[in-house]
N, C-alpha and C positions, 0 to 999 in steps of 0.2 A: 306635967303639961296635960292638959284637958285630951280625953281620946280623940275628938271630933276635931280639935284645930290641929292634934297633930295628922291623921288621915289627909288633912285638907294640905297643909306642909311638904307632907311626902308627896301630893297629885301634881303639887307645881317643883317639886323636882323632879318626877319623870315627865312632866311634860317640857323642864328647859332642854332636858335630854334628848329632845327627840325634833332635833329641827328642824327635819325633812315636811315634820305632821304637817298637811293639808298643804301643802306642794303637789302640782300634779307633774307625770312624767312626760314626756314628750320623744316623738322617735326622729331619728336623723335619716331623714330621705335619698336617694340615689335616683335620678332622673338618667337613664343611660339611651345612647344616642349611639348609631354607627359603631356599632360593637359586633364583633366577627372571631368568637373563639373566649375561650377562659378569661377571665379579669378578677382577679381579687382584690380587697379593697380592704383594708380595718382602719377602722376608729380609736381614735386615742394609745393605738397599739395596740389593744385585747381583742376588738371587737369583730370578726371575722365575715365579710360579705362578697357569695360569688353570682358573678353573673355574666350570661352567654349568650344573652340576648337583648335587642332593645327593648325597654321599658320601665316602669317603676317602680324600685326595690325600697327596705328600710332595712333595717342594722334590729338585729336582735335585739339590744340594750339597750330599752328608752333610756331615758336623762331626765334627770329633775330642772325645772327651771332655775335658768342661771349656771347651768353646769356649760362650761366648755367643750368642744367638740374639733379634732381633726381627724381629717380623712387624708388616707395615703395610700398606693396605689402599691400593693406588694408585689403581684402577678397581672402579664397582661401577653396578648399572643406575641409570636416573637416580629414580626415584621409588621408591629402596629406601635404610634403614642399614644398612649392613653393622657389625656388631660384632665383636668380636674378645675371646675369652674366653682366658687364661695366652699371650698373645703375647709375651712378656718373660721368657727365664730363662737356667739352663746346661743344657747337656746333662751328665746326670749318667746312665752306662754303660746306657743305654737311649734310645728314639727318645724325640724332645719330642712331644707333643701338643697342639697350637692349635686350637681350638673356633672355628667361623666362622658367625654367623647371618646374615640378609640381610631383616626386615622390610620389609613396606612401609610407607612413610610414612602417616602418618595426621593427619588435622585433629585438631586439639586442640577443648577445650571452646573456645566464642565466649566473651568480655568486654570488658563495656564499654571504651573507651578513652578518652571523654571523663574529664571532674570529673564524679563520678556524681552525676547531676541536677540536672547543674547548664549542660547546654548543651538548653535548648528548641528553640533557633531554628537546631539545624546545617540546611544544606541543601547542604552538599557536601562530599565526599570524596573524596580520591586515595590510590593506595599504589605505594610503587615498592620495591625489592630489590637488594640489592648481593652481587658474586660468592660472598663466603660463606655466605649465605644469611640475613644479619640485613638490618633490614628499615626502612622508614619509611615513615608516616603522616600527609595533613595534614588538615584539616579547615576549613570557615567555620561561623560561628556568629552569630547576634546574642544578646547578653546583658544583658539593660534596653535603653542608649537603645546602645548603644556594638556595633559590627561588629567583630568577632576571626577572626583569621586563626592556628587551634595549628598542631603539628608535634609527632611521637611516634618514637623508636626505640627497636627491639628488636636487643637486644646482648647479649651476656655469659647467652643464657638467659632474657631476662626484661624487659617495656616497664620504660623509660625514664619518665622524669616528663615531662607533657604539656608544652610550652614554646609560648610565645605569641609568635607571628613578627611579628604588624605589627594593628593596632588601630586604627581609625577610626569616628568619629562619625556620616558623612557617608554610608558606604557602601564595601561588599567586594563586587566579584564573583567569581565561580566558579575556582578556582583550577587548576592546572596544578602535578604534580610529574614528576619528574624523575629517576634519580640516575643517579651513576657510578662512577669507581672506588671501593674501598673506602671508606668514611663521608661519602661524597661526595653530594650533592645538589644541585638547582634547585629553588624553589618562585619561579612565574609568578604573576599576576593583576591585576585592573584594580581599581583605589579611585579615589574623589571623592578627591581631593586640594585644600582652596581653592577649590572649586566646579568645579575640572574635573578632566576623568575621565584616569588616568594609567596606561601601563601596568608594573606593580611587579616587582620582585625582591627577592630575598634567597637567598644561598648559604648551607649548610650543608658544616662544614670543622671537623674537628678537638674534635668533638662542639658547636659554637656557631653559629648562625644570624648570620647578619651584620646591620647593620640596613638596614632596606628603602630601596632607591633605584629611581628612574627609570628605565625602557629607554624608553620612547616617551610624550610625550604632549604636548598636551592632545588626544586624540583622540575620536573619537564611537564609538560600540559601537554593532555588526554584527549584534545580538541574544545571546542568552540563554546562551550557548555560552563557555569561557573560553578561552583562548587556547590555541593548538598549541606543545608543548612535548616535546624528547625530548630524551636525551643516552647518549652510549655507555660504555663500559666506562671507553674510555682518555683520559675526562672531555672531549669535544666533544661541543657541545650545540647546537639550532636553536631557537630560538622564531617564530612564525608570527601573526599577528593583521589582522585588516580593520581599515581607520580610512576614513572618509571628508574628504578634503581638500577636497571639492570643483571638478567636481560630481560624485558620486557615488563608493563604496566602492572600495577598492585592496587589497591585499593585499603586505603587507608580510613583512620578514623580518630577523632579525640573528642571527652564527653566535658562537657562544663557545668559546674554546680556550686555551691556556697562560693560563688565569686572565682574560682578559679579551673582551670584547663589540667585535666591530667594527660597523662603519656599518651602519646601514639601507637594506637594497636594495626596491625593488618586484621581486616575482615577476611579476605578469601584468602583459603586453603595451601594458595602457591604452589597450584598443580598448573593453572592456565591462567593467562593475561584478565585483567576486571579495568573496565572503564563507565565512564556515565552512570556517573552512582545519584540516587535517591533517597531520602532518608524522610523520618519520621518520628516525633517523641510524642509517646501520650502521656497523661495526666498524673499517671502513676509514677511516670521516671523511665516506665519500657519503652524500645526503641525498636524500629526497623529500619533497616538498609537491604536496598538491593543495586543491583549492577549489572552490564554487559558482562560475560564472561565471553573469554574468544577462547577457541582451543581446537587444536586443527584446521585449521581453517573456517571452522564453526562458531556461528554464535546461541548463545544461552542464553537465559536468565538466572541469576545469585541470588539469594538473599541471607541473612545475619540476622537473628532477631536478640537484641539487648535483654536481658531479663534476670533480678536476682542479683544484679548487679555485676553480670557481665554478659558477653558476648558469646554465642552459645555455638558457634560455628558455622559452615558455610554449607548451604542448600541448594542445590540446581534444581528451578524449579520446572523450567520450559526442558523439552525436546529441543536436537539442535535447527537451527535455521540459518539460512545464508545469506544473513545483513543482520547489522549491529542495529541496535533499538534503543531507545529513551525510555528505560522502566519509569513508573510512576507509583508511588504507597503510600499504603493510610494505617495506622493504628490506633486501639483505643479500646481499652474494660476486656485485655485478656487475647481480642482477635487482630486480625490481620489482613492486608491484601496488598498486593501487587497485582499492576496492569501490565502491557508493554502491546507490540503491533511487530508480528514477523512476516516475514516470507510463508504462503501456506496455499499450494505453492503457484507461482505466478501471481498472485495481488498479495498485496498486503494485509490481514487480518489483525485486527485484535483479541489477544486473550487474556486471561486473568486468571490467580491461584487465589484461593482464599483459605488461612488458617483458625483455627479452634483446636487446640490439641495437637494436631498435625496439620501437613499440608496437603489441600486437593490436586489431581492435575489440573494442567491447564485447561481450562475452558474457554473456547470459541465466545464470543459478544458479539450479536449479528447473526449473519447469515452466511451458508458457502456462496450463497446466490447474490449477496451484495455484494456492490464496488472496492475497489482499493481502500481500507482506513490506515489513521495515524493521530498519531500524539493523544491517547488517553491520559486521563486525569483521572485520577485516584480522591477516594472519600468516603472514611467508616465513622458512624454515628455510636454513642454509648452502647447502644442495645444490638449491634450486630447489623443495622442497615449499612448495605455498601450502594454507590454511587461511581458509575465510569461514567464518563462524557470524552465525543473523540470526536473528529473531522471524516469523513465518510464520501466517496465518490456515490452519485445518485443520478444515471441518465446525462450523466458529463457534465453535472456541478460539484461543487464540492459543500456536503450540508454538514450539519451539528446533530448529532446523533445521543443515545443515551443507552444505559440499562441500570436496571437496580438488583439488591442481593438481597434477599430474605427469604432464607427457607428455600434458595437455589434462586439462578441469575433469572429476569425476565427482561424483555429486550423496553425500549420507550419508542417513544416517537422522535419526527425529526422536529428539532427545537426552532432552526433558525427558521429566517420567515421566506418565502418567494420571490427574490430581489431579483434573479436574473445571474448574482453574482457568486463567488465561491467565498464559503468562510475561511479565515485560517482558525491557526491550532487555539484549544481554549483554554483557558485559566479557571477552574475551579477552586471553592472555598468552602466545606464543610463543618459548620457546628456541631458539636456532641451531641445536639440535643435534635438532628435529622433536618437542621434547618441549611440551606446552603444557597449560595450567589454563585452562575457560569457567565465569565463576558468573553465574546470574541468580533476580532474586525471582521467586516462583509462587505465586498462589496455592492455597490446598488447605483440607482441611477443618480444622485448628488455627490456621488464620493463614497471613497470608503470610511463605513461608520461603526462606530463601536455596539454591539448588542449586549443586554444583560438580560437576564432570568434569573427569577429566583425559585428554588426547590422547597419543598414542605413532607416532608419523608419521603423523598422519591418521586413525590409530584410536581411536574413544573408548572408557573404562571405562564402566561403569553411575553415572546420575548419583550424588551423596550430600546429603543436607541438612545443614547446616553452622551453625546457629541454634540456638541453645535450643529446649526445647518450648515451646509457649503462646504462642509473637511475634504477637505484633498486628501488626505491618505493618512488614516488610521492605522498604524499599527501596532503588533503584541500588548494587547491591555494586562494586565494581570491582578489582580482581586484580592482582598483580605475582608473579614467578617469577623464583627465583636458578637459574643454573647449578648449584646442588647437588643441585636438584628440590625445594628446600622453598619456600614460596610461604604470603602473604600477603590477606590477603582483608577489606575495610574496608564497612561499609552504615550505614548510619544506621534505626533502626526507631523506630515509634510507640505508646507503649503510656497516652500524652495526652501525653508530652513526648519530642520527636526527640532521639533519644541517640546516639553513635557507638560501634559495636560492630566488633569485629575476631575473625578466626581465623587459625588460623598453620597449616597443613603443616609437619610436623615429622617 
């Protein structure tokens, strides 16, 4: 072959090869709007873009015309949606434009969740939350002669039909939920069973409730309180309960994991009586329990911490005092804490022990110089931030109070707002990640209404009211928080018949 036709041969083989040539690139825009903290964003899955501020961004990686482009939202702050407006197209001879918003969440209107008016007699509720942020609900109720134990999820966008977990003639007490991973669930509590008193279960799996069997009984009740109940993501779960064998109360415990319940251990020591126990399972599988201990006439504080896969034995943590208290705890990445509220002396105070290695004494939360407090709520974050929130006398109200743990306790401000009226006790709900939701009823001048606030490592927003207008009487709300930031909110109010109401963060 001639030298020059083949030169000329080989020029139009590297140039079929190369079909990009004379293509221009083009970059894939980010128009960001109402954005308030981190948001990461990539392209096609490789292409990484962060931003924290409004304005307009592009993607490192231009594109050649004609090349496709999606945009997906990896990271974004926790208590905001990030939306994403023409995330999906080609590049056609000009840059793509992607619209990025970042609201923040907000409560939805409240609605009923029962069978409308048709549950008089609730007197309790629980709510817990699963990593994508849909949610479940239980409730007790009496209906004519007959005790009903429902159960409620929110899935797909929208509550579920109420379903009815276990029914007794004889008697329900106060229930305990639970969940875990994805659609996963525990609901806890004690029935008359046959004349004597048992303690129940029932799993939720695969959207069905199983039917109710045995974990403990015939045991005696410890008083008015229903069982300690927790379970983590990666579906290992604690239950916690007093029964007295005689003589006197104990504090028991059994762990659940690849689907099933092992034996029943005693936590405390079996030197003094344990009632009102609290319990707590972190991520890793470790666990806390704490309890009243009574002994001489005296009461204490207990705790048990699970680790290594057992029970490591029983720790007095408080000095004694002269009333029994509702401990409250948090675990998580190693640490610990309990709260609880004694005699100290003549008001009531709350204290707190915090562990790393060992355990602190107790520390005072507050002041000697403020009023009466009670009912603290416990909440530790990955990194070691702790979180109490408790009810507090203030000049003859009763307010919502705070402190935080890093690096030693610091006290907060008072949360609730200036109604005139006293809060009751609160529901706290604690993310690993420092993010957390407190609701409590208050009253005020329309009624008693439900408040919420949300925390952001220890810092709270301004509370919100989360009830319809006109409520006659809000009470005990109690909270659950998914990792997405959206969260759940369950109370029961009175307007002549106890109804169950819920709201959703959305």
């Amino acid at each position: 072959m001639h030298r020059r036709m083949a030169l000329g041969l080989l020029g139009l083989v590297l140039l079929a090869g190369c079909g990009s040539l004379g293509k221009k690139k083009y970059a894939v825009e980010v128009q960001a709007t109402n954005i308030a903290g981190k948001v990461v964003l990539k392209n096609n899955g490789t292409d990484a873009l962060t931003i924290q501020s409004p304005g307009t961004y592009a993607f490192s990686q231009k594109l050649y015309d004609g090349t496709s482009y999606l945009v997906t939202v990896e990271k974004r702050p926790f208590f905001r949606n990030c939306v994403l407006t023409d995330a999906a197209g080609t590049i056609s001879k000009s840059n793509a434009l992607v619209k990025l918003a970042c609201p923040l969440k907000a409560w939805q209107a409240s609605q009923e969740v029962g069978d409308a008016g048709t549950s008089p007699g609730t007197w309790a509720q629980v709510a817990a939350a699963w990593p994508s942020g849909d949610a479940v609900v239980a409730w007790a109720a009496k209906v004519g002669a007959s005790y009903r134990l429902h159960a409620r999820t929110y899935s797909g966008g929208s509550w579920q039909a109420a379903v009815k977990v276990a029914e007794s003639g004889d008697g329900l007490g106060l229930p305990a939920l639970a969940s875990g991973p994805e659609g996963e669930a525990l609901l806890v509590w004690y029935e008359n069973v046959g004349g004597s008193l048992e303690l129940r279960w029932s799993r939720l799996s695969g959207g069905s409730w199983t039917t109710p069997a045995t974990l403990a009984g015939p045991i005696t009740w410890a008083g008015p309180v229903p069982p300690a109940l927790d379970m983590n993501e990666n579906g290992q779960a604690i239950v916690v309960w007093a029964h007295n064998p005689g003589p006197g109360f104990r504090v028991y415990a059994r762990r659940y994991a690849n689907g099933a319940w092992s034996s029943s251990v005693n936590l405390d020591n079996g030197s003094a009586q344990g009632a009102y126990p609290a319990v707590a399972v972190a991520e890793d599988g470790s666990a806390l329990a704490a309890w009243t201990r009574v002994d001489g006439g005296n009461a204490y504080v207990s705790a048990n911490r699970y680790e290594a896969g057992a029970w490591q034995g029983e720790e007095v943590l408080s000095g004694a005092f002269n009333s029994q208290t509702l401990p409250s705890v948090a675990v998580e990445g190693g640490r610990a804490l309990v709260t609880w509220w004694q005699t100290a002396p003549g008001e009531t105070k709350v204290f707190a022990a915090t562990y790393e290695g060992s355990w602190s004494g107790p520390e005072l939360l507050g002041s000697d110089a403020s009023g009466s407090a009670a009912f603290p709520q416990a909440g530790l974050d990955a990194e070691g931030r702790g979180l109490v929130v408790w009810t507090q006398d203030q000049g003859g109200t009763r307010v919502v109070t705070y402190a935080t743990y890093e690096n030693g306790w610091q006290p907060g401000s008072v949360l609730s707002p200036n109604t005139g009226g006293d809060a009751d006790p609160v529901s706290l709900a604690l993310d690993k990640s420092g993010h957390g939701v407190a609701v409590w009823a208050q009253a005020s001048a329309v009624g008693d209404v439900v408040y919420a606030t949300r925390f952001t490592k220890g810092a709270p927003d301004a509370p919100e009211v989360i009830t319809a207008p006109g409520v006659i009487e809000a009470v005990f709300p109690e909270v659950a928080l998914a990792p997405t930031g959206d969260a759940v909110a369950i109370w029961w109010q009175d307007d002549g018949n106890q109804r169950v109401y819920a709201n959703l963060l959305r």
